[in-house]
C-alpha positions as CSV (number, residue, x, y, z in Angstrom):
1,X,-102.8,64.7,-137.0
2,X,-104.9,66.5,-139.4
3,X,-102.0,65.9,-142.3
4,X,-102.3,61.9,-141.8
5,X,-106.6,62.5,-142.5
6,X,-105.9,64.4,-145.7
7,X,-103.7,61.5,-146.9
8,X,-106.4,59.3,-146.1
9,X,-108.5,61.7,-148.4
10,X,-106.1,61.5,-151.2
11,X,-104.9,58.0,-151.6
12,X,-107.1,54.7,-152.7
13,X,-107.6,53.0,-149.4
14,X,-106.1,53.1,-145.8
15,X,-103.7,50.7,-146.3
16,X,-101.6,53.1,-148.2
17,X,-102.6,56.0,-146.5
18,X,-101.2,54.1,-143.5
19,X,-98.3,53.4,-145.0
20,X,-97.6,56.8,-146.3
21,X,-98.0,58.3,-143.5
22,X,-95.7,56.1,-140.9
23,X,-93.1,57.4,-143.7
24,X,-93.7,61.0,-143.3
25,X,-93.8,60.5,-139.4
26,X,-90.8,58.4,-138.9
27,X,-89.1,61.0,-141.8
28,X,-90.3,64.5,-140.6
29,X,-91.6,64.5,-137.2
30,X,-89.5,64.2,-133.7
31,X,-91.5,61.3,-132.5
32,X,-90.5,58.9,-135.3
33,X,-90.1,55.6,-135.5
34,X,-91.8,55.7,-131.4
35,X,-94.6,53.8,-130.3
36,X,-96.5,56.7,-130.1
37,X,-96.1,58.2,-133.6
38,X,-97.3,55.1,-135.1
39,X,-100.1,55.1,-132.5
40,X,-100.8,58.6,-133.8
41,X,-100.7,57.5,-137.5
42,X,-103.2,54.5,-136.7
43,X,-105.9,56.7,-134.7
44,X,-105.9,59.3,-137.7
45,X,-106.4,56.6,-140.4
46,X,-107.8,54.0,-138.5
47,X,-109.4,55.0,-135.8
48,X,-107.8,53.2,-132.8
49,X,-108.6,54.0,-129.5
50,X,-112.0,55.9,-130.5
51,X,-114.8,55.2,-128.5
């Protein structure tokens, strides 16, 4: 999900670089509003599940 790291780039914190991008995922993308988009969207700004 490079697209969810740019946001991360352009907006003031992850908090609404989070938030931004669960909108654009459950809006654009086929996997929206599933468990695994939002997964998605939390390992790009977050960094859940990295070891």
């Amino acid at each position: 999900m490079y697209w969810a790291k740019k946001i991360l780039e352009w907006t003031s914190g992850p908090e609404e670089a989070l938030e931004i991008s669960i909108y654009l995922n459950d809006k654009y993308e086929l996997d929206g509003r599933d468990p695994s988009g939002y997964v998605g969207c939390m390992w790009s700004i977050c960094g859940v599940h990295d070891q």
